[in-house]
DRENTORRO-104910 format. One record per residue (C-alpha): x, z, y; residue number from 1. Coordinates in nm, 3 decimals, m for minus. Example, Ala and Ser with C-alpha at 12.3 -4.5 7.8 and 13.67 -1.06 7.14 Angstrom:
<recs>
@c1->1.230 | c3->0.780 | c2->m0.450 | pos->1 $
@c1->1.367 | c3->0.714 | c2->m0.106 | pos->2 $
</recs>
This chain:
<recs>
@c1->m4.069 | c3->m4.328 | c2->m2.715 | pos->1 $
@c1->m3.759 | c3->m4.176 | c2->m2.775 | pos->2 $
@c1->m3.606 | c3->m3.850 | c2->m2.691 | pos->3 $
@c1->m3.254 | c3->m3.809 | c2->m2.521 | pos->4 $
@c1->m3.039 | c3->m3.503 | c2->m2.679 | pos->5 $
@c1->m2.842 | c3->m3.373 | c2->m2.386 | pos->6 $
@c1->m2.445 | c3->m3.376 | c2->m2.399 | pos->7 $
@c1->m2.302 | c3->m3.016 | c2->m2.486 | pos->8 $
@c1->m2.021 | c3->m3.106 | c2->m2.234 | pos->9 $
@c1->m2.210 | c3->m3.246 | c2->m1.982 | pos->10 $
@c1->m2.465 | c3->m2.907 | c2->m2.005 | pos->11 $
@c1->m2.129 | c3->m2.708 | c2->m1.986 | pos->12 $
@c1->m1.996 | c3->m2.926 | c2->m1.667 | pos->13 $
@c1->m2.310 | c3->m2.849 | c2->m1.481 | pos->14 $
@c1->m2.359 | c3->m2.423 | c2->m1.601 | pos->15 $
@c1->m1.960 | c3->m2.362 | c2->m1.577 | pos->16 $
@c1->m2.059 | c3->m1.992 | c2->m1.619 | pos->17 $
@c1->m2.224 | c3->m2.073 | c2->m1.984 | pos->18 $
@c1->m1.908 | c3->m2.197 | c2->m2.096 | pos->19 $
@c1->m1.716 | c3->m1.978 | c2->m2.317 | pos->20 $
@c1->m1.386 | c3->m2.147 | c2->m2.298 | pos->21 $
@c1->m1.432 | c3->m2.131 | c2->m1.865 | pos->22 $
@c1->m1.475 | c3->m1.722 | c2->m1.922 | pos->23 $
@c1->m1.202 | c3->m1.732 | c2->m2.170 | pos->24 $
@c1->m1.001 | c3->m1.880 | c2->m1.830 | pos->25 $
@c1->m1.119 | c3->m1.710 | c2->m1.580 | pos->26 $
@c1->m1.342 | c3->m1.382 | c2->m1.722 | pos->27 $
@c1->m1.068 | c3->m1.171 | c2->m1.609 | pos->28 $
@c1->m0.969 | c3->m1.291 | c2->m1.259 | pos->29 $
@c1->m1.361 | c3->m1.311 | c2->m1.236 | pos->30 $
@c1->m1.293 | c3->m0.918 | c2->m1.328 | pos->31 $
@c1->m1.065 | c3->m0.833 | c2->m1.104 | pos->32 $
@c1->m1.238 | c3->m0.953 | c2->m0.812 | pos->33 $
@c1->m1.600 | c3->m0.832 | c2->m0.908 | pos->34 $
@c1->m1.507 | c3->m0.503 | c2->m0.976 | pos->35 $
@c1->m1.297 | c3->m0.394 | c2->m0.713 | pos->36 $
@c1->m1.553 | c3->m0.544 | c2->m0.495 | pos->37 $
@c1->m1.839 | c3->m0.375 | c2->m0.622 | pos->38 $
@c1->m1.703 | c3->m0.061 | c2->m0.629 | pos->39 $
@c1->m1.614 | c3->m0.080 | c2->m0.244 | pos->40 $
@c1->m1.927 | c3->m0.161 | c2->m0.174 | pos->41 $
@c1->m2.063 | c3->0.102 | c2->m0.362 | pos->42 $
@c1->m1.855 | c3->0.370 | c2->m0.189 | pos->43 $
@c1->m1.947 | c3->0.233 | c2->0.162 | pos->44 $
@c1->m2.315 | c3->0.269 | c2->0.026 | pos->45 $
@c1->m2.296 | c3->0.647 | c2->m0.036 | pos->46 $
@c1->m2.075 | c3->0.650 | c2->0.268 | pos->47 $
@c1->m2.332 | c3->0.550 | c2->0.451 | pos->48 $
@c1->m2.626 | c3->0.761 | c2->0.301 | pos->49 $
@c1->m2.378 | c3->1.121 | c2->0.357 | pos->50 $
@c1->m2.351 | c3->0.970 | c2->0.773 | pos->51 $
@c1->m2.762 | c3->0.922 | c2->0.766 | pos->52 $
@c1->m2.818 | c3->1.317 | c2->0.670 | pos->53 $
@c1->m2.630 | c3->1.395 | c2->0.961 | pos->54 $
@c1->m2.882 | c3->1.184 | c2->1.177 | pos->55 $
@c1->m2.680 | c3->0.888 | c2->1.232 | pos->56 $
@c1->m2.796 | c3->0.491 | c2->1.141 | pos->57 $
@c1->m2.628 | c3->0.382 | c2->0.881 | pos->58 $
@c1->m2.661 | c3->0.005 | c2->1.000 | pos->59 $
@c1->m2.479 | c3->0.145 | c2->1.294 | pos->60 $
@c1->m2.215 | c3->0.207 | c2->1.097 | pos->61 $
@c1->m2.098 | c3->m0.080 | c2->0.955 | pos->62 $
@c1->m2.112 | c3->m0.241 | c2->1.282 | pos->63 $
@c1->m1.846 | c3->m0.014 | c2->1.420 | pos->64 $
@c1->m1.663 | c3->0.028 | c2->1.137 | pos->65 $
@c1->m1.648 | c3->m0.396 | c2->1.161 | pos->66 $
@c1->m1.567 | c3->m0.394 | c2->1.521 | pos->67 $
@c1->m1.278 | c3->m0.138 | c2->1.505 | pos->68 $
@c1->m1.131 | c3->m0.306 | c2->1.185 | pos->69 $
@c1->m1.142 | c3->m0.730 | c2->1.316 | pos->70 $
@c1->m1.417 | c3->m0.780 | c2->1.593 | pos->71 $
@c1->m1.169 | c3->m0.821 | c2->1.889 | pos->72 $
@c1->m0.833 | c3->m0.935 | c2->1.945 | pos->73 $
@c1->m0.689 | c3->m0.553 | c2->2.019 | pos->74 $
@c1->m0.922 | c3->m0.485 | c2->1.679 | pos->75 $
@c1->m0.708 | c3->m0.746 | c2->1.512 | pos->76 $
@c1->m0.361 | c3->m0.604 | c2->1.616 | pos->77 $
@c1->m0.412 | c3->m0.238 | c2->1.545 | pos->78 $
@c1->m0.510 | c3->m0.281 | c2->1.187 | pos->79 $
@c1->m0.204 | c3->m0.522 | c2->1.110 | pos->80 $
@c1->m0.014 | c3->m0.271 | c2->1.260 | pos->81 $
@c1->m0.155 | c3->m0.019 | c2->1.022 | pos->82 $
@c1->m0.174 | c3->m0.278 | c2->0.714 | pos->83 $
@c1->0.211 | c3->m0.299 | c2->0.717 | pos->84 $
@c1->0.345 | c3->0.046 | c2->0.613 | pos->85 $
@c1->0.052 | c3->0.014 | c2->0.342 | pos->86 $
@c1->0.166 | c3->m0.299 | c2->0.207 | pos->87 $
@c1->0.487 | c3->m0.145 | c2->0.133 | pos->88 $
@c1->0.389 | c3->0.180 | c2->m0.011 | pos->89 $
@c1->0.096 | c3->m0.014 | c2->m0.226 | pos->90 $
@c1->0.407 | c3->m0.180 | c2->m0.378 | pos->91 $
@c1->0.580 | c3->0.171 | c2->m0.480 | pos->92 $
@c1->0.270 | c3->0.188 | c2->m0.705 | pos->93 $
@c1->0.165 | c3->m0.149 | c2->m0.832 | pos->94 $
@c1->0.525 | c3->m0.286 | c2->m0.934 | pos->95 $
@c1->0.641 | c3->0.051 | c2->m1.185 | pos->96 $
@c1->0.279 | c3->m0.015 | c2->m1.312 | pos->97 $
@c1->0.416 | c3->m0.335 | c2->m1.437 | pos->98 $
@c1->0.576 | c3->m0.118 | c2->m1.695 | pos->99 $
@c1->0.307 | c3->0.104 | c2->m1.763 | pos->100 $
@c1->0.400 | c3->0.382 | c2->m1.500 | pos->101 $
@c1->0.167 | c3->0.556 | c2->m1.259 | pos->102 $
@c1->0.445 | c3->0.726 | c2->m0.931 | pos->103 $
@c1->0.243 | c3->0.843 | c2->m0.679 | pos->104 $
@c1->0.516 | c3->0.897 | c2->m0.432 | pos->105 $
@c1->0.555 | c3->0.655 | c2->m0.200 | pos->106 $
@c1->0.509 | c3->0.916 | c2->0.077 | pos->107 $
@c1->0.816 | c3->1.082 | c2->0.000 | pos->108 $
@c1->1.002 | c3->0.759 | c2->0.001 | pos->109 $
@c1->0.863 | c3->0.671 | c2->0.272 | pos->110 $
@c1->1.008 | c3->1.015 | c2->0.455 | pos->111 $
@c1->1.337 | c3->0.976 | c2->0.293 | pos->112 $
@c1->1.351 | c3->0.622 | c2->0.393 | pos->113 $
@c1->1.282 | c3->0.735 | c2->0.805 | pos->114 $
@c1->1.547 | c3->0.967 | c2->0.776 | pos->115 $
@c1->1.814 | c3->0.768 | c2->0.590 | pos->116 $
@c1->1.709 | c3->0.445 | c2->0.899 | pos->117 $
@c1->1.729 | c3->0.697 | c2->1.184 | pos->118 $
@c1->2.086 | c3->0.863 | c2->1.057 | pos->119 $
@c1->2.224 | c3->0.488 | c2->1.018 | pos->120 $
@c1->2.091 | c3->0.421 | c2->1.372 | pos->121 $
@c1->2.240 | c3->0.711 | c2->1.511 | pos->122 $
@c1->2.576 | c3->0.672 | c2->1.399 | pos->123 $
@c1->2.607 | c3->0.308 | c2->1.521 | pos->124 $
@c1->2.435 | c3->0.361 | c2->1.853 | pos->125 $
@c1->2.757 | c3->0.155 | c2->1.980 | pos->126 $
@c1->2.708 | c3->m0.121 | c2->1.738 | pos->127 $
@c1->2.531 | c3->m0.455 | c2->1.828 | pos->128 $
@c1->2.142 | c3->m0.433 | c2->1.805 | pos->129 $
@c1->2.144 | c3->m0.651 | c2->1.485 | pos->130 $
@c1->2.408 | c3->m0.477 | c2->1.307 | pos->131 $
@c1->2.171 | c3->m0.141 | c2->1.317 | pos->132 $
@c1->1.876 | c3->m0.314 | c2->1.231 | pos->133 $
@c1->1.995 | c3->m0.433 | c2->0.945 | pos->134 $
@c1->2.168 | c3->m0.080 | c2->0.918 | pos->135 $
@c1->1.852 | c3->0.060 | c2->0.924 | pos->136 $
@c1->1.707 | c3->m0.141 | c2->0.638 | pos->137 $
@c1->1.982 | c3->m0.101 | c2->0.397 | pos->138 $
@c1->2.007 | c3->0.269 | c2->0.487 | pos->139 $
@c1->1.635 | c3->0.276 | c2->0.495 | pos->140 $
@c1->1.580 | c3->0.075 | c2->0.127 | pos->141 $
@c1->1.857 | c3->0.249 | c2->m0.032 | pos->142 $
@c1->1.729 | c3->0.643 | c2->0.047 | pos->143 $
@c1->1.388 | c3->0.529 | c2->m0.073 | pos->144 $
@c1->1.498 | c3->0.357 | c2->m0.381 | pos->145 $
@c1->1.716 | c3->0.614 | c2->m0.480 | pos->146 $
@c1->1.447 | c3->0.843 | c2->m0.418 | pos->147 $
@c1->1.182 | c3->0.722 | c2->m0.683 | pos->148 $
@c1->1.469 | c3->0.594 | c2->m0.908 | pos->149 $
@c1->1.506 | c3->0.965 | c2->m0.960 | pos->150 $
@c1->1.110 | c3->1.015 | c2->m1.065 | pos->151 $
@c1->1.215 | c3->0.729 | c2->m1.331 | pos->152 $
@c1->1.522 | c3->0.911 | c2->m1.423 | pos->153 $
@c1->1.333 | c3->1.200 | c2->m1.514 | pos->154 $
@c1->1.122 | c3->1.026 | c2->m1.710 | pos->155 $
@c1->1.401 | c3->0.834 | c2->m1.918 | pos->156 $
@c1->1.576 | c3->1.076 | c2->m1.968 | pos->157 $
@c1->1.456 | c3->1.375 | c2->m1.964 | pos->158 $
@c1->1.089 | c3->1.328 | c2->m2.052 | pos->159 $
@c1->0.903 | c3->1.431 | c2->m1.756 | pos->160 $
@c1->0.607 | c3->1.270 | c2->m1.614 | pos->161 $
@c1->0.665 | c3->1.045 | c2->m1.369 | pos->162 $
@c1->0.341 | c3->1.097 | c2->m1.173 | pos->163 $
@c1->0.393 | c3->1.497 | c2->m1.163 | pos->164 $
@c1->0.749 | c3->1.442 | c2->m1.071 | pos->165 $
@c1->0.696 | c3->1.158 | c2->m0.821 | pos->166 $
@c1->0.410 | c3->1.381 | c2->m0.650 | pos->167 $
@c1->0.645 | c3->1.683 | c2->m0.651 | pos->168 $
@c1->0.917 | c3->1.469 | c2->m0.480 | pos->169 $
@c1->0.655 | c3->1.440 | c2->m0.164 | pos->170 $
@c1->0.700 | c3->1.754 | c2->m0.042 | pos->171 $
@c1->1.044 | c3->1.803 | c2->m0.114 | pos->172 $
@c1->1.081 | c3->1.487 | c2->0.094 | pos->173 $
@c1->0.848 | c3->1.668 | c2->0.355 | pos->174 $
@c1->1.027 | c3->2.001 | c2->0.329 | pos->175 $
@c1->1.419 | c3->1.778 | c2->0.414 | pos->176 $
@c1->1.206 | c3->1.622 | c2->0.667 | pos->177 $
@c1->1.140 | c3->1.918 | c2->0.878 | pos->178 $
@c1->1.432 | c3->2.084 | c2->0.759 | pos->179 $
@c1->1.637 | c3->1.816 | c2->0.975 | pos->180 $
@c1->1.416 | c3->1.729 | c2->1.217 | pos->181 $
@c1->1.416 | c3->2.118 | c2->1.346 | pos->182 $
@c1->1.785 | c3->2.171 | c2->1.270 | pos->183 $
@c1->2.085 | c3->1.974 | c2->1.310 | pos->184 $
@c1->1.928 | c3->1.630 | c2->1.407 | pos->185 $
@c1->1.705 | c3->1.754 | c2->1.670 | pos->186 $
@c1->1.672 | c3->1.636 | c2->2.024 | pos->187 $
@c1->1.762 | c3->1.944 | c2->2.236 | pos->188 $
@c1->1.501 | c3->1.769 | c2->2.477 | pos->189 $
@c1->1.215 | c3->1.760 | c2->2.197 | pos->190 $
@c1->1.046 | c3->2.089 | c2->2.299 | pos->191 $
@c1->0.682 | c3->2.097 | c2->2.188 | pos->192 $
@c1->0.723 | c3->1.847 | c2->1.922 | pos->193 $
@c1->1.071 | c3->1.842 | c2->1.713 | pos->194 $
@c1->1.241 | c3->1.517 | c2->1.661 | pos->195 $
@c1->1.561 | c3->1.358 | c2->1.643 | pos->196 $
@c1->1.746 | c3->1.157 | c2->1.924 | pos->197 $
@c1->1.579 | c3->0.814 | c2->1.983 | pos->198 $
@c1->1.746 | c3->0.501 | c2->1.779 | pos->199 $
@c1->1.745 | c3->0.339 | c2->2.142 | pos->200 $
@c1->1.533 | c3->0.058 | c2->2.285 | pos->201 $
@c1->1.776 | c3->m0.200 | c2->2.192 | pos->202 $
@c1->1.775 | c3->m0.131 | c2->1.837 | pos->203 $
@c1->1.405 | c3->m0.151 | c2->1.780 | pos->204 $
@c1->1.238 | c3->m0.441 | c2->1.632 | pos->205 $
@c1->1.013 | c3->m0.624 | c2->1.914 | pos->206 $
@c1->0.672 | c3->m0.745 | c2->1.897 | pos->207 $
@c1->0.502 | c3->m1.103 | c2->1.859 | pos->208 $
@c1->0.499 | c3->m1.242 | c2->2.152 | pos->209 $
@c1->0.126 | c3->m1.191 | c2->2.295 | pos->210 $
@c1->0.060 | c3->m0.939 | c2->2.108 | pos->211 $
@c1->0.174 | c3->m0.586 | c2->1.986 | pos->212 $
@c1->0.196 | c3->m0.683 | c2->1.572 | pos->213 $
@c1->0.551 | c3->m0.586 | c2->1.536 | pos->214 $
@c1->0.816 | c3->m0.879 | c2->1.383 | pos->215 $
@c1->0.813 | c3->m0.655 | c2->1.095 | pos->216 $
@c1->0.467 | c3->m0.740 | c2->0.961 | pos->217 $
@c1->0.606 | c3->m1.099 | c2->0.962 | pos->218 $
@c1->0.910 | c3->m1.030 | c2->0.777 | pos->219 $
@c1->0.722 | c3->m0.775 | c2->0.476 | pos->220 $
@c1->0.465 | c3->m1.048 | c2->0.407 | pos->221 $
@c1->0.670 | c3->m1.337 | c2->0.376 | pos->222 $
@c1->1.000 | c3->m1.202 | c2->0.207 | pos->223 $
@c1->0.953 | c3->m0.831 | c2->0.101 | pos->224 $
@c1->0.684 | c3->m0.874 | c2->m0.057 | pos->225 $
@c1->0.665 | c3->m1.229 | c2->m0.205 | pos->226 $
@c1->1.082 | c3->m1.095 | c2->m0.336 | pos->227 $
@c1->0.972 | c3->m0.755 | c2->m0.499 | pos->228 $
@c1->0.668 | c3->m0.972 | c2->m0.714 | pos->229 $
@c1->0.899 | c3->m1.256 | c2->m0.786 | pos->230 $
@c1->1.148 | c3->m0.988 | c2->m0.927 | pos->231 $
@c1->0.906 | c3->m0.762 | c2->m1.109 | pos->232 $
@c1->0.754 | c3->m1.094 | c2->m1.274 | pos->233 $
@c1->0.992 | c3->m1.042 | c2->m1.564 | pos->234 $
@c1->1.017 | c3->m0.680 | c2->m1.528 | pos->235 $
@c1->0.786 | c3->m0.678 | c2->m1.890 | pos->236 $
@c1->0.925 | c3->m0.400 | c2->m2.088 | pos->237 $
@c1->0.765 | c3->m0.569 | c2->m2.398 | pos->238 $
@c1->1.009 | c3->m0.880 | c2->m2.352 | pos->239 $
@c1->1.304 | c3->m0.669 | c2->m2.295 | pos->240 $
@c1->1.221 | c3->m0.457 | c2->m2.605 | pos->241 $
@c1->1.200 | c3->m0.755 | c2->m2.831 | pos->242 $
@c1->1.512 | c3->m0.898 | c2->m2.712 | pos->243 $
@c1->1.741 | c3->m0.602 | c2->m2.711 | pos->244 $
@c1->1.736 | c3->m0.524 | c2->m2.318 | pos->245 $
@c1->1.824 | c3->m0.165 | c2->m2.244 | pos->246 $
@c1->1.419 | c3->m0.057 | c2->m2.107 | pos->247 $
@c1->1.611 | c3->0.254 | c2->m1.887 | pos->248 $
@c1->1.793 | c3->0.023 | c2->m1.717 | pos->249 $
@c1->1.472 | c3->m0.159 | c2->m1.664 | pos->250 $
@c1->1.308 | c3->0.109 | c2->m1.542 | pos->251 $
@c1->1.569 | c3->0.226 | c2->m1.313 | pos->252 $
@c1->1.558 | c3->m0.090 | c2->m1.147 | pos->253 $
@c1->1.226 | c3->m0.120 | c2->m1.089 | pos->254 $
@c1->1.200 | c3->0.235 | c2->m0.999 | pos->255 $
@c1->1.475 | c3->0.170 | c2->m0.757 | pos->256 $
@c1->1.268 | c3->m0.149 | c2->m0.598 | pos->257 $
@c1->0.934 | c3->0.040 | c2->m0.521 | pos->258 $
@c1->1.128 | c3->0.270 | c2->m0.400 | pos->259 $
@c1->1.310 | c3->0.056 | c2->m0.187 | pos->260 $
@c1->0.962 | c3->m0.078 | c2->m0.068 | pos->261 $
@c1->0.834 | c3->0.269 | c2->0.049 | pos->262 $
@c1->1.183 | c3->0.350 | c2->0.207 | pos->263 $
@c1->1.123 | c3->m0.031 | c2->0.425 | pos->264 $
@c1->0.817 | c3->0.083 | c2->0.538 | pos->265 $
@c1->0.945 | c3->0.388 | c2->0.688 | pos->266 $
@c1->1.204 | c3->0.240 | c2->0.847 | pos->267 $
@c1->0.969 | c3->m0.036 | c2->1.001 | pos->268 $
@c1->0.773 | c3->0.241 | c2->1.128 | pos->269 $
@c1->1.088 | c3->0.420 | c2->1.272 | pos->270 $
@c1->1.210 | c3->0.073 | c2->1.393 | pos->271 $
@c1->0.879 | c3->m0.076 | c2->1.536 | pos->272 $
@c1->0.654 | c3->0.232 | c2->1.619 | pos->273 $
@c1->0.824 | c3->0.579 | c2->1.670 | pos->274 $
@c1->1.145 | c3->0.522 | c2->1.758 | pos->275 $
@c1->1.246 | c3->0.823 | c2->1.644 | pos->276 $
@c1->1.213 | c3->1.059 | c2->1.332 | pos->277 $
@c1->0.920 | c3->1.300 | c2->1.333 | pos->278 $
@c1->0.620 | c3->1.489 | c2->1.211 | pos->279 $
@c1->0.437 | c3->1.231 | c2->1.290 | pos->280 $
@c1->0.594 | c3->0.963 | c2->1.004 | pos->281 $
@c1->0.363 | c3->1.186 | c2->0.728 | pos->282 $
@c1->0.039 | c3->1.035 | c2->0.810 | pos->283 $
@c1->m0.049 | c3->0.953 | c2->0.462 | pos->284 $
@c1->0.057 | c3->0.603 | c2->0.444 | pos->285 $
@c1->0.205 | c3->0.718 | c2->0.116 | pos->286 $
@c1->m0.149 | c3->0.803 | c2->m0.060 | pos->287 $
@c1->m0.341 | c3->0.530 | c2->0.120 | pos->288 $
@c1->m0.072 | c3->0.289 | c2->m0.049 | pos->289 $
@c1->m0.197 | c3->0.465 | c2->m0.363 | pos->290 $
@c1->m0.570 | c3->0.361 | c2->m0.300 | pos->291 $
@c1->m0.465 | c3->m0.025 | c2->m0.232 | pos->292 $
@c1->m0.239 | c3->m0.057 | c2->m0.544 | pos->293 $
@c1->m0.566 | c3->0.049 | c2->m0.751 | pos->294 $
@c1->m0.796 | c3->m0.166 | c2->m0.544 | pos->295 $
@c1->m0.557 | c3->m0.459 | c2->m0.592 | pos->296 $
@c1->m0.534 | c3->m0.360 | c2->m0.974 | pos->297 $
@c1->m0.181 | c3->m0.327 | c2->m0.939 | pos->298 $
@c1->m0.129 | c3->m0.677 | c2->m0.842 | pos->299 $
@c1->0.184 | c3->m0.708 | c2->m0.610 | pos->300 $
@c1->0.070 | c3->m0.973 | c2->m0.465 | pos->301 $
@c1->m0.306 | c3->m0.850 | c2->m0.380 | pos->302 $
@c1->m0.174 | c3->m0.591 | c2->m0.203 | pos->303 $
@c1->m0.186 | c3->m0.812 | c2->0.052 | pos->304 $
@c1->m0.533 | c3->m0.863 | c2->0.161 | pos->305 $
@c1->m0.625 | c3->m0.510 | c2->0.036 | pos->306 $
@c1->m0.423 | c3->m0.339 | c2->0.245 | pos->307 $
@c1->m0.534 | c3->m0.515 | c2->0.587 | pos->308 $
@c1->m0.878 | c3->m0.396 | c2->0.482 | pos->309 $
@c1->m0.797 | c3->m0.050 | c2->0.446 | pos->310 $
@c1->m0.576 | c3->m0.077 | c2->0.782 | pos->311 $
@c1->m0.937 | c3->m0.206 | c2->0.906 | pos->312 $
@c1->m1.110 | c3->0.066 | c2->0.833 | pos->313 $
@c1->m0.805 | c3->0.320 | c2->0.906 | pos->314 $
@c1->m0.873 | c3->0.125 | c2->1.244 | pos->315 $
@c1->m1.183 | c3->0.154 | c2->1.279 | pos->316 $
@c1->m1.208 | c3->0.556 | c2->1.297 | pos->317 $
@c1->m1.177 | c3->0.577 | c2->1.638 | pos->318 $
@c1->m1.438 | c3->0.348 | c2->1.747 | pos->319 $
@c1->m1.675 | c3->0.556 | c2->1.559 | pos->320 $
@c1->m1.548 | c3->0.857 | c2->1.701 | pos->321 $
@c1->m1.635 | c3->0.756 | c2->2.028 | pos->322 $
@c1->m1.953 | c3->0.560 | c2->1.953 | pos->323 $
@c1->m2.104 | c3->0.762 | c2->1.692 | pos->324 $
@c1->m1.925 | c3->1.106 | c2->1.765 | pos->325 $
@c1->m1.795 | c3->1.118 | c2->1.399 | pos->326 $
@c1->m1.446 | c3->1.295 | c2->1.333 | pos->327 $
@c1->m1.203 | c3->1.046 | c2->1.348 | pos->328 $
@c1->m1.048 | c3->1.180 | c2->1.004 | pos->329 $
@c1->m1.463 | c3->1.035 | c2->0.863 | pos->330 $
@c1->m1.261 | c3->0.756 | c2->0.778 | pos->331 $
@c1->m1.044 | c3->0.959 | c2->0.491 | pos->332 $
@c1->m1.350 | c3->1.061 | c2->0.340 | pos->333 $
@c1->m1.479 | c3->0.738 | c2->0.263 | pos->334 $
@c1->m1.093 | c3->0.620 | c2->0.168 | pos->335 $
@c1->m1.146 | c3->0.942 | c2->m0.088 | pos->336 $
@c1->m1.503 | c3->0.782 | c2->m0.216 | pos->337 $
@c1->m1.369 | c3->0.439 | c2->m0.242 | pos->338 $
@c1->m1.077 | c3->0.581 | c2->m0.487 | pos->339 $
@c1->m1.335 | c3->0.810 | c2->m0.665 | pos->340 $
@c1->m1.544 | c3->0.478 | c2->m0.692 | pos->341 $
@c1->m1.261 | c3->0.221 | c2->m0.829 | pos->342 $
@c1->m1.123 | c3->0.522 | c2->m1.084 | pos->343 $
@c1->m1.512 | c3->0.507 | c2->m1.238 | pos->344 $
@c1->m1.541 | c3->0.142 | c2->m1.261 | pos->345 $
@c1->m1.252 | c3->0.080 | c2->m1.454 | pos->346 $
@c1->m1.460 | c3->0.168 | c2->m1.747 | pos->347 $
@c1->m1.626 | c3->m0.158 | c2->m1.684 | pos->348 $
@c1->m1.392 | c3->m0.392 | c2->m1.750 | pos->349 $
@c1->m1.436 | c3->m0.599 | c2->m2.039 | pos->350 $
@c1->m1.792 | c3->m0.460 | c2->m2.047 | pos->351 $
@c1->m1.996 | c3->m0.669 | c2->m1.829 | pos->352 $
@c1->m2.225 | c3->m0.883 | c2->m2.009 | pos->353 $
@c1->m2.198 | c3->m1.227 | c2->m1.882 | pos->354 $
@c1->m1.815 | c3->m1.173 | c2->m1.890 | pos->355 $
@c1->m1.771 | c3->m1.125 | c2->m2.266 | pos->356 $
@c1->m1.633 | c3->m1.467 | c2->m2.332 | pos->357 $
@c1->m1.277 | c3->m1.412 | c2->m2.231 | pos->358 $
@c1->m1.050 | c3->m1.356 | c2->m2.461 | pos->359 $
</recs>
């Protein structure tokens, strides 16, 4: 009787995961999904165990916090609606990361971007409709882009730290923002609530029809964003240092394109939501953006699907207001945990055991 000795590739086709050179492929996406994942789950665990001290099921929950986020139709709409400022903003983070930059102030951009959208709108109220829209986003783009460019011009040039000086830039942003708002382009008719003059039904961007997801959603996924990765793709500050490329102009641009992003999603929201410039605009789409660019480990492109969950369970916080009697703002705490959760487990990668065969 003789014995068979079993093929090495054969064994390998049939455990994939025992196979260094499939880890050596795919350890790291493997990484970047596992990780991120875990450590959302992780913060909806402890999420849950802070709402059961305060007598509430946890199971309960999740249930609500699923139904508010994609269990109905209207469920659906609402957290597009909130998905697409976040997409934008994610993207003021994730694409200067590409060059080894952490700006943190997409908020401001955002701002600077409402203002600069509204101000073209307002001054062309006698134009055609499509003629201010597209006003609005080149207005809209270029205050935002200028904006963060100036975090990365501080940098270059002048040494500072772009994440200090990129935060700082929020609330001088916020500061211009009321400082306009309550003086020379408010609404006389704005009583309780300053604003400016409305850009005019005509001028805003409709919705889908059947729904109330705004045209805009359509046009960040499918151009905005898939144009600022295919850009940023060789943004690599290595390359350009080996080949003699000036790296400040590099920066500058890139700067200037994240920017750009946050400044778009203000004017979207401007556009497709408020119609006019307010208070209102700073609802921390800016820092939220901050949360999915780490989530989506700075991937421009991951952004995607990262920020419709958080929209879900930005969504969501009303539902378990009224179900559970939670304060609707319950929903920023666990956004805090989940970012306290995904800063930890980035010690983990390249440390889990069954992932050590990638290169």
């Amino acid at each position: 009787m003789t014995s068979e000795v079993a093929d090495p590739t054969e064994a390998a086709a049939i455990s994939p995961a025992a196979d260094p050179g499939f880890l050596q492929r795919y350890g790291g996406t493997i990484e970047y999904i596992l990780i991120p994942g875990a450590a959302l789950v992780g913060a909806l665990g402890v999420f849950g165990i802070f709402v059961a001290l305060f007598g509430k099921n946890p199971l309960d929950l999740y249930f609500y916090m699923y139904q508010g986020a994609f269990g109905t139709w209207f469920s659906w709409q609402n957290t597009l609606t909130r998905a697409a400022p976040l997409i934008l903003t994610a993207l003021c983070t994730a694409l200067p990361a590409q060059l080894g930059m952490v700006i943190i102030g997409g908020e401001g951009a955002l701002l600077i971007g409402a203002l600069a959208a509204t101000g073209a709108a307002l001054m062309m109220q006698s134009a055609p409709p499509l003629v201010v829209q597209l006003a609005m986003v080149g207005a809209g783009m270029i205050g935002g882009g200028l904006w963060i460019m100036l975090a990365g011009g501080l940098r270059q040039y002048r040494g500072v730290n772009e994440t200090i000086s990129s935060l700082l830039l929020v609330y001088i942003a916020l500061a211009i923002l009321n400082h306009l708002v309550e003086g020379m382009m408010r609404d006389p008719a704005s009583l309780n609530k300053p604003s400016t003059r409305e850009i005019g039904a005509a001028n805003m961007i409709g919705s889908i029809p059947g729904t109330d997801v705004h045209w805009g959603l359509v046009f960040l996924i499918y151009h905005t964003v898939f144009g600022f990765a295919a850009r940023v793709a060789g943004g690599n500050i290595r390359a350009a240092k080996i080949v003699g490329l000036g790296v400040g102009k590099l920066i500058l641009t890139i700067c200037f394109l994240a920017g750009a992003a946050a400044g778009l999603a203000g004017m979207v929201e401007v556009a497709a939501v408020q119609g006019r410039t307010n208070a209102n605009l700073a609802a921390g789409y800016g820092f939220t953006g901050i949360l999915v660019a780490f989530l989506a480990r700075q991937n421009p492109l991951a952004v995607i699907p990262v920020a419709i969950l958080l929209g879900g369970i930005s969504a969501s916080g009303g539902l378990l207001q009224r179900r559970l009697g939670l304060p609707d703002a319950s929903v920023q705490v666990l956004q805090g945990i989940i970012f306290v959760f995904v800063l930890a487990s980035d010690a983990l990668y390249g440390r889990i055991g069954f992932l050590k065969g990638k290169s």
